[in-house]
N, C-alpha and C positions, 0 to 999 in steps of 0.2 A: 504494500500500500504506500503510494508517494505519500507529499506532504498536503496535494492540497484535497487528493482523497479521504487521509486520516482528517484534516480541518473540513469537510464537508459533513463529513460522518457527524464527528462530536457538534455542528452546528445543528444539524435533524434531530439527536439526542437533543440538545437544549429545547428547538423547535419543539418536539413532543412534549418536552416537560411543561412548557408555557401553554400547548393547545389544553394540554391537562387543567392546566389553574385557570385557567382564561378559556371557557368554550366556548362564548358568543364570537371570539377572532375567527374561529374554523368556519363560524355560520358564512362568514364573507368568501369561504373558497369554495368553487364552482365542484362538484360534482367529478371524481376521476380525474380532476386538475393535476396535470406535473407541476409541483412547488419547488422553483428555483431560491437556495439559498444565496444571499448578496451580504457583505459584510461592508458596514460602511468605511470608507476609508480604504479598503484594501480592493483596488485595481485590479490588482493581477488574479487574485482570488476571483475576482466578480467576471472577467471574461474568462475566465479557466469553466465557470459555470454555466456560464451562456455558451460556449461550444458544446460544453454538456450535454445543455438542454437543446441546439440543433442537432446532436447528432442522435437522440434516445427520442424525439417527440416525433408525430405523424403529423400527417395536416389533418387540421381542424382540433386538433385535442387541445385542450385547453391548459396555458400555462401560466402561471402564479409567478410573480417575484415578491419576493417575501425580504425585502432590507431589515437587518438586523443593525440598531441605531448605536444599542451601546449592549455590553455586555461583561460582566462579570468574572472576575478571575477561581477560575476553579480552588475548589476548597477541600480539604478533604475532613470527611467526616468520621476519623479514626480518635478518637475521645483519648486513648492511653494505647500504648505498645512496650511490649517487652523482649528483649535478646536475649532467647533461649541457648543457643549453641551456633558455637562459631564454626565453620569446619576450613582447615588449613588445607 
């Protein structure tokens, strides 16, 4: 997986996570719509997408751009950890 495959992914995971808390946003996409992910600010990322979505869409299927304005830096939610065994 390149780099902007792996940043597509984890932006769909977020995507889901917000259509999750937020369902009236999903009521705005069309039915069987391809949802093109866009990240503001990043160029390269954002037409790495859009050839994406020419090369995976058909005609007439309906396509979503979905700009992602700001976003949060991943956190992890591991509370305590401990180091059981080292191995040399």
């Amino acid at each position: 997986m390149n780099v902007m495959e792996r940043k597509n992914t984890d932006l769909i995971k977020e995507f889901n996570r917000y259509i999750r808390e937020h369902p009236d946003f999903a009521d705005a996409i069309p039915q069987n719509a391809f949802v093109i992910m866009q990240l503001e600010g990043d160029e390269e990322f954002n037409n790495w997408s859009c050839q994406l979505a020419k090369s995976h869409t058909e005609k007439d299927e309906p396509v979503v751009f979905v700009r992602i304005k700001k976003i949060m830096p991943i956190r992890t939610r591991i509370k305590e950890l401990e180091l059981c065994k080292q191995i040399a």
